[in-house]
N, C-alpha and C positions, 0 to 999 in steps of 0.2 A: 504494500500500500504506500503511494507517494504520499509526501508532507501534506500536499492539500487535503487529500481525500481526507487521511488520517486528520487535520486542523479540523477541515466541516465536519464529520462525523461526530468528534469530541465537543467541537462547543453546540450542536443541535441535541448534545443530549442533556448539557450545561442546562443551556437555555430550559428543555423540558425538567429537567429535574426544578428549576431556578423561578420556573414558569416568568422565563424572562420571552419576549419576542425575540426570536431569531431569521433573518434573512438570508437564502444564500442567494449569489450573484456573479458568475463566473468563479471566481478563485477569493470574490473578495465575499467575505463575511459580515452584515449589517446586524450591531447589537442596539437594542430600543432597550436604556436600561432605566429611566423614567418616564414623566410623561412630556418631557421639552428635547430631552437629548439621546444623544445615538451616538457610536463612534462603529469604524470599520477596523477590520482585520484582515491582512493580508499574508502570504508569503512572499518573500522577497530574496533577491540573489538563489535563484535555482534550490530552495527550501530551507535554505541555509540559517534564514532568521525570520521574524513572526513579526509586522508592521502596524503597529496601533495607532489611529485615526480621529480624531475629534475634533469638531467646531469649538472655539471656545468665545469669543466674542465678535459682533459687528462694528465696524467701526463707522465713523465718518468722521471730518474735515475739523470737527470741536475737540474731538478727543482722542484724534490720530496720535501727536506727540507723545502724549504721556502714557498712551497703548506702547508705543513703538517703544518708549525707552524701559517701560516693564520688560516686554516681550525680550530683549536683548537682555537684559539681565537674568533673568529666568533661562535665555540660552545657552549663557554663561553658565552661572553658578547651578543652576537646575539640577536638577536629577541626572544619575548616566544615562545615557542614550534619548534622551529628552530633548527636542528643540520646539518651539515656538515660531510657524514661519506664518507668511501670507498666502491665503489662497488667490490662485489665477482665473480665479472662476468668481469670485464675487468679495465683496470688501470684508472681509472674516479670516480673523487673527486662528490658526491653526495649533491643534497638538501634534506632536507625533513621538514615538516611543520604536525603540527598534528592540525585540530579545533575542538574544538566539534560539535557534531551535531544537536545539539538543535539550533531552531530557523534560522537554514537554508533553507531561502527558494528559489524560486529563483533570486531574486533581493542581498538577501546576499551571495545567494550563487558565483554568479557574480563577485559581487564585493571580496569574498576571492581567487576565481580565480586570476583575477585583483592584487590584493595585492601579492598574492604568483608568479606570473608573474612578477612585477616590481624588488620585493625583490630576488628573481633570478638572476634578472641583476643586481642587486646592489651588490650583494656576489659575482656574477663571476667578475664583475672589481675591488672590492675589493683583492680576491686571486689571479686572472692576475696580479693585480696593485705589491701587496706583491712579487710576483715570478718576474718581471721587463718583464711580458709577455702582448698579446693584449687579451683581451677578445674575440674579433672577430677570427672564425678559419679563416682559410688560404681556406680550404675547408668544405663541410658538416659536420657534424659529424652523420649523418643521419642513418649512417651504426653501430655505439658503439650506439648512444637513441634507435634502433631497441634492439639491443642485450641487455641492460641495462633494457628500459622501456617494454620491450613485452616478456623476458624470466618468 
């Protein structure tokens, strides 16, 4: 069984055990892990490491700066394999997380979900907190993780 198989497999029984929404989508895997947010999974370099995906905030032209100078420090100092970029697809401040893939099974694999889930909310009130914004939107952002996480 190649890595992907073996990745969907393990996290569609996550999800069912978790009674989390689970997605699949060619190779990439869509997690609904509340009712605003979602991040993707992928494999990456020929199975070699496990790529975690999140929206973390919208921006505009008020509160570009003080996004942008979080965002760089958080890619700096942040977590290993954690960086904070921009999406090319719409004005939305990015996570990403790289693991490797060795020794993912599914009980670790869970728990890196779990981990890249918390660490999520912990950088979006981080860069909210920086920008003097809420973490919480006002509405979904259901409609930008569509376009972001499924293009």
């Amino acid at each position: 069984m190649d890595f992907a198989t073996h990745l969907k497999a393990a996290l569609l029984e996550i999800g069912k055990d978790a009674q989390i929404p689970i997605e699949v989508v060619g190779d990439t895997i869509i997690v609904c892990y509340d009712e605003f947010n979602e991040c993707t999974l992928a494999p990456v370099n020929g199975g070699e490491a496990l790529e975690f995906q999140a929206p973390l905030l919208a921006f505009g032209p008020d509160n570009r700066d003080a996004l942008f100078a979080e965002a760089l420090r958080l890619s700096l100092y942040g977590s290993p394999g954690m960086a904070v970029g921009l999406s090319d697809k719409v004005p939305v401040l990015l996570l990403r997380r790289r693991v490797p893939a060795a020794g993912l099974h599914q009980r670790e694999l869970g728990e890196a979900l779990a981990g890249f889930i918390d660490l999520t909310r912990t950088v979006r009130e981080q860069i909210a907190s920086a920008a003097g914004e809420s973490s919480k939107p006002d509405s979904p952002l259901h409609a930008i993780d569509l376009v972001i996480l499924r293009a």
